[in-house]
C-alpha positions as CSV (number, residue, x, y, z in Angstrom):
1,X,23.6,-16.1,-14.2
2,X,21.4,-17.4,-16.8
3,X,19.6,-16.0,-19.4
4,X,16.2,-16.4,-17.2
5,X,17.5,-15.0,-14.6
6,X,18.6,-12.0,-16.3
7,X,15.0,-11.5,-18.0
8,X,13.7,-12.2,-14.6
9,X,16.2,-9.2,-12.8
10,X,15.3,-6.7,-16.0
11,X,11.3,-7.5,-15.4
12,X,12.1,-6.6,-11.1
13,X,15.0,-3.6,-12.6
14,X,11.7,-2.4,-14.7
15,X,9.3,-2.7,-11.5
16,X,11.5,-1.1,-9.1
17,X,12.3,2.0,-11.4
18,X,8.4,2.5,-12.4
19,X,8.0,2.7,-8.7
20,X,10.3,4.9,-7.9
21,X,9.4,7.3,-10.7
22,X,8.4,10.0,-7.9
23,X,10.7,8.7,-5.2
24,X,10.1,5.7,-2.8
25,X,11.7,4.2,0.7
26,X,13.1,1.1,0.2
27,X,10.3,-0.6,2.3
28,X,7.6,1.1,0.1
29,X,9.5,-0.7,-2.7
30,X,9.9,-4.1,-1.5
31,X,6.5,-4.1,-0.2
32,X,4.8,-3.0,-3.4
33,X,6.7,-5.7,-5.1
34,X,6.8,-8.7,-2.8
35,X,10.4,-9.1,-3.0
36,X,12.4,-10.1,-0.2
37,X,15.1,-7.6,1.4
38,X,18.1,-9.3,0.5
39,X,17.1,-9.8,-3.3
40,X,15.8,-5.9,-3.1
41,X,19.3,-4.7,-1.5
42,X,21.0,-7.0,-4.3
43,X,19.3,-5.6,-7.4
44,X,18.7,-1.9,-5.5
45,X,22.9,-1.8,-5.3
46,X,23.0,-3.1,-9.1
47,X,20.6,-0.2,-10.2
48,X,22.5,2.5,-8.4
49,X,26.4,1.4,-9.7
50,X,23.9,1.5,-13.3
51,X,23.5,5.2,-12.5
52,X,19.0,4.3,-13.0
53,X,18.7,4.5,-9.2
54,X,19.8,7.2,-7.0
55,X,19.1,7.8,-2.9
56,X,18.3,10.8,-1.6
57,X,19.9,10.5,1.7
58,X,18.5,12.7,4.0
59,X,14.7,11.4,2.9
60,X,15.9,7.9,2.1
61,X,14.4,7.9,-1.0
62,X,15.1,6.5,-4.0
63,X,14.5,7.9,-7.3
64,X,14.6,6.5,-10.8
65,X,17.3,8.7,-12.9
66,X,17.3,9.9,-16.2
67,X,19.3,6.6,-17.0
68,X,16.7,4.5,-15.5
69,X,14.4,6.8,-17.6
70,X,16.1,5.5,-21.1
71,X,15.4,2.1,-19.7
72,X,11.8,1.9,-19.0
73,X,11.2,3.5,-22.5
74,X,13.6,1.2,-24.3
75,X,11.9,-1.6,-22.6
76,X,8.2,-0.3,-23.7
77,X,9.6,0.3,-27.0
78,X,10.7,-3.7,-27.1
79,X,7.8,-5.0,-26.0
80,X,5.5,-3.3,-28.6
């Protein structure tokens, strides 16, 4: 991967835990963001081995952790 490509996955990582702040079906996701299935089962899969994502199961829902929490902030934090 390049370095583009990694800002480009942390700017989706960032969009896809802000939306998922109060929980979110993957289609709710990937519609709100425009991003194909395969890329959002790619990066949705990366977020939960992270420990930022997790699934409830029986709603199939995903929710942002407190891990995913520390990320968004450290990202505001950055960008200020």
């Amino acid at each position: 991967m390049t370095a583009e490509t990694d800002k480009n996955d942390d700017e989706i990582y960032a969009s896809i835990l802000s939306f998922a702040k109060e929980g979110a079906s993957k289609k709710d996701i990937g519609a709100a963001l425009s991003i194909s299935h395969q890329q959002l089962r790619r990066l949705g899969a990366e977020l939960v081995d992270r420990d930022m994502l997790c699934l409830d199961v029986k709603k199939r829902v995903f929710f942002t952790t407190d891990k995913g929490h520390v990320f968004l902030q450290s990202r505001r934090a950055r960008d200020i």
